[in-house]
N, CA and C atoms as an extended XYZ file, in Angstrom:
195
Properties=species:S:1:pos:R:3:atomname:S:1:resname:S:1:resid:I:1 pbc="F F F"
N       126.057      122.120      159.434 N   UNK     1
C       127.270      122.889      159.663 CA  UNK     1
C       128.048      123.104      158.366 C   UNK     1
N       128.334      122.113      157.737 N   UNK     2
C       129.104      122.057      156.014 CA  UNK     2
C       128.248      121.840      155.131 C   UNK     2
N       128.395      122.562      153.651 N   UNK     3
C       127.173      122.089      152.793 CA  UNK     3
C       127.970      120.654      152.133 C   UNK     3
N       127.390      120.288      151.133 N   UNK     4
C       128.069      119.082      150.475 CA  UNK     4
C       129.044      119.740      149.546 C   UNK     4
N       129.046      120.580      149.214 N   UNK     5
C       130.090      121.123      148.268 CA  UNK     5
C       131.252      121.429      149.431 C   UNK     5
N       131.457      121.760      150.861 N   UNK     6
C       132.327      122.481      151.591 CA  UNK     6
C       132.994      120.424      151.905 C   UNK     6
N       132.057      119.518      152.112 N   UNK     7
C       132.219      118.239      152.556 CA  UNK     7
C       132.814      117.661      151.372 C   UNK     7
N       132.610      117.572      150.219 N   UNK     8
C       133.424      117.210      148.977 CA  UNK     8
C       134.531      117.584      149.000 C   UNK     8
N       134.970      118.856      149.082 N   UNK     9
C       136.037      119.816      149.523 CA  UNK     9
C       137.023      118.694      150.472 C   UNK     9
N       136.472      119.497      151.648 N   UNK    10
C       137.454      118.182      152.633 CA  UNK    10
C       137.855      117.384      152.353 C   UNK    10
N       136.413      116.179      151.508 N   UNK    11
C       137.104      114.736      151.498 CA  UNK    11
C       138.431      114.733      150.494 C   UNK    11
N       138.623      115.488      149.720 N   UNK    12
C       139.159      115.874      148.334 CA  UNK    12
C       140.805      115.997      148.734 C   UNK    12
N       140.588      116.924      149.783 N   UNK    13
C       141.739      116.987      150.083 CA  UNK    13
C       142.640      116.024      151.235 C   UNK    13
N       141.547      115.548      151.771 N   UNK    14
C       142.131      114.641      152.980 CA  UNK    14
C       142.511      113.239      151.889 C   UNK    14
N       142.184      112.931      151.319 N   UNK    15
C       142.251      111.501      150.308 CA  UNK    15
C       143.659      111.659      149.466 C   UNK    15
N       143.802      113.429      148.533 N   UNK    16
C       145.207      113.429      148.304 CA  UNK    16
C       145.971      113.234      149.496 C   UNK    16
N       145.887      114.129      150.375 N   UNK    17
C       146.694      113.938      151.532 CA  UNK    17
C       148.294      114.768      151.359 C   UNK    17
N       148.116      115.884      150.941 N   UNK    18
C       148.786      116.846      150.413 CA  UNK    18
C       148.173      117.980      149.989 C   UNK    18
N       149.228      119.547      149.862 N   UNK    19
C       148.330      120.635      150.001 CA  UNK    19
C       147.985      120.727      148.589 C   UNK    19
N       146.695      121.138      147.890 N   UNK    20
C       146.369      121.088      146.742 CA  UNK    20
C       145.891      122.707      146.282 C   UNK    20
N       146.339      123.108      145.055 N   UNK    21
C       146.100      124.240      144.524 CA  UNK    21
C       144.692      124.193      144.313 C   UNK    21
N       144.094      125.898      144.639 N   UNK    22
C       142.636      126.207      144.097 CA  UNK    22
C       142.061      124.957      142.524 C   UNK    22
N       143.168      125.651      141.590 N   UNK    23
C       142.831      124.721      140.121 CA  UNK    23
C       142.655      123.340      140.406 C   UNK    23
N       143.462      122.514      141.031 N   UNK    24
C       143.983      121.214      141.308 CA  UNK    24
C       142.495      120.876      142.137 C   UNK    24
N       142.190      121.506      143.368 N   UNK    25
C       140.898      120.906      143.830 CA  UNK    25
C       139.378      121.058      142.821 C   UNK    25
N       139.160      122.294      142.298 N   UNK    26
C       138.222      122.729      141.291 CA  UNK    26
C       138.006      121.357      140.136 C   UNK    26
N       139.487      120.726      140.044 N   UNK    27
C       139.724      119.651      138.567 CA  UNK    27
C       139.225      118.352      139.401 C   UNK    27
N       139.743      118.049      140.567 N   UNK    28
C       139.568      117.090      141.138 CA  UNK    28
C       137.880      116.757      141.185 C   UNK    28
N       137.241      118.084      141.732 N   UNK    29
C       136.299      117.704      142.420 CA  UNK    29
C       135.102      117.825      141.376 C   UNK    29
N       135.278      118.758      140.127 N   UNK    30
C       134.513      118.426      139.271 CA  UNK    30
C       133.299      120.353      139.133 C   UNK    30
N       133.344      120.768      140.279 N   UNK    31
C       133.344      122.048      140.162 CA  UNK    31
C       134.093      123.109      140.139 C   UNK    31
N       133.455      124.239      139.610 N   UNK    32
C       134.546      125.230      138.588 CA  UNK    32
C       135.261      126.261      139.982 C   UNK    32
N       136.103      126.818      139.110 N   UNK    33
C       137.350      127.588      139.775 CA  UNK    33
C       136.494      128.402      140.648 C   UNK    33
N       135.611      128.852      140.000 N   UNK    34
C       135.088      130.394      140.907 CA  UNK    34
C       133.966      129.615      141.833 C   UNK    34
N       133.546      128.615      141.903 N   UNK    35
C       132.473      127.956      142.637 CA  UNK    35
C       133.438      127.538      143.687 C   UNK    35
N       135.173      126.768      143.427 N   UNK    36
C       136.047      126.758      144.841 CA  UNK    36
C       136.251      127.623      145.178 C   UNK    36
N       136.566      128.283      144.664 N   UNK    37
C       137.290      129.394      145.555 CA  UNK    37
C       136.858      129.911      146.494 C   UNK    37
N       135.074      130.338      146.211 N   UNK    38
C       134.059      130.624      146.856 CA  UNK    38
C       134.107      129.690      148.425 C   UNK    38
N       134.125      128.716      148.081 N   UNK    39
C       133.851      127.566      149.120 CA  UNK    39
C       135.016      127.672      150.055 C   UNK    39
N       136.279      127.752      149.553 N   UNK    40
C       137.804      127.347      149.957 CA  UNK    40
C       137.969      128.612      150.947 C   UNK    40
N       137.461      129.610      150.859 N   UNK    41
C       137.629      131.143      151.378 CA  UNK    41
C       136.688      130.252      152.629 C   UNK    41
N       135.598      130.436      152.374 N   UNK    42
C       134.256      129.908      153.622 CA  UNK    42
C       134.903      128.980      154.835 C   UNK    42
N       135.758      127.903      154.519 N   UNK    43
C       136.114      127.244      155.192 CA  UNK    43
C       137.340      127.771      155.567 C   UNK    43
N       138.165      128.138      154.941 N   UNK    44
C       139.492      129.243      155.701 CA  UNK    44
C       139.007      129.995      156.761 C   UNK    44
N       137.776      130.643      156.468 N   UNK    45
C       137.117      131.450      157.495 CA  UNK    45
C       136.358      130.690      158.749 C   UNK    45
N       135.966      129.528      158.111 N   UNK    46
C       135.526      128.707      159.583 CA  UNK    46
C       136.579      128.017      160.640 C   UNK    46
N       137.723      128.252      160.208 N   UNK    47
C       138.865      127.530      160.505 CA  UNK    47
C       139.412      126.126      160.304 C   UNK    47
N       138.843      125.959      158.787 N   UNK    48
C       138.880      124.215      158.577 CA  UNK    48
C       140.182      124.161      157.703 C   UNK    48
N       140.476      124.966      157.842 N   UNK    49
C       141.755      124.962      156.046 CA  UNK    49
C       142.885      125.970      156.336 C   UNK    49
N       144.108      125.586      156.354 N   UNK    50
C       145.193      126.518      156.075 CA  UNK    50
C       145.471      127.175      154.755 C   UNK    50
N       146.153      127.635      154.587 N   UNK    51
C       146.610      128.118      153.085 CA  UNK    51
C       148.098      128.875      152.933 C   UNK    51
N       148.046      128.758      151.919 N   UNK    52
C       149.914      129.168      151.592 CA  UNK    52
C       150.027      130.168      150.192 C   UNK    52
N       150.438      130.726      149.920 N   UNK    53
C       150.575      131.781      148.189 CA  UNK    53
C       152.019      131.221      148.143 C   UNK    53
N       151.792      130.419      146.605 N   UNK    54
C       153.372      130.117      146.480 CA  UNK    54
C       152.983      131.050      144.440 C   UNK    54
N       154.031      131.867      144.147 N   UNK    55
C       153.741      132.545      142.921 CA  UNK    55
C       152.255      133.156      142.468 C   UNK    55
N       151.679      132.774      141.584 N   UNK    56
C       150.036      132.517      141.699 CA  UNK    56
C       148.972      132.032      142.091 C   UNK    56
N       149.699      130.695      142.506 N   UNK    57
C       148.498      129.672      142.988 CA  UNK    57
C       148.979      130.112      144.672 C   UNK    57
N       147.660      128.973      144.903 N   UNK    58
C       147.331      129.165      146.643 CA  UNK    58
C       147.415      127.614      146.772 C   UNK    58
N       147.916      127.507      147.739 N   UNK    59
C       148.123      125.873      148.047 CA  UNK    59
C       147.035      125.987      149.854 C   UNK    59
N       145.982      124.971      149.496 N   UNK    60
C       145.214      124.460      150.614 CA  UNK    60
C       145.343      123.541      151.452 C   UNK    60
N       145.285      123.025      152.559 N   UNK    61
C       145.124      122.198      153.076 CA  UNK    61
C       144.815      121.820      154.516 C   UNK    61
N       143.931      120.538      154.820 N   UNK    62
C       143.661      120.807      156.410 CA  UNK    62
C       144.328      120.827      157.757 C   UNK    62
N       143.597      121.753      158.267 N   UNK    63
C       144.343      121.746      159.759 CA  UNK    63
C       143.754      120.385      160.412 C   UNK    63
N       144.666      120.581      161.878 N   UNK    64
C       144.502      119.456      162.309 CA  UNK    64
C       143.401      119.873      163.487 C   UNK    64
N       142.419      118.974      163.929 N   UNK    65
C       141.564      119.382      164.959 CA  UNK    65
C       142.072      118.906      166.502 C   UNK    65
């Protein structure tokens, strides 16, 4: 259902435990901006992730199931 890059993702953000910018997860997790973003869209679209536009950045984070 998730690849390991969409499951890194998650854990990434559930562990901050706060909404984290595209850059901020990309730094965290050790893959590049355009490889999240890619991913971060996928799961917005599966319904795993909210999102917010605050100026430039996009602030992520999970919904609740």
């Amino acid at each position: 259902k998730y690849t390991n890059t969409e499951i890194r993702i998650i854990k990434t953000i559930y562990i901050f435990g706060s909404p984290l910018t595209t850059y901020a997860i990309a730094n965290y997790t050790g893959y590049s901006y355009t490889t999240i973003r890619k991913y971060l869209r996928r799961l917005y679209n599966k319904k795993r992730l909210h999102r917010k536009k605050k100026g430039k950045s996009i602030y992520w984070w999970l919904r609740s199931r």
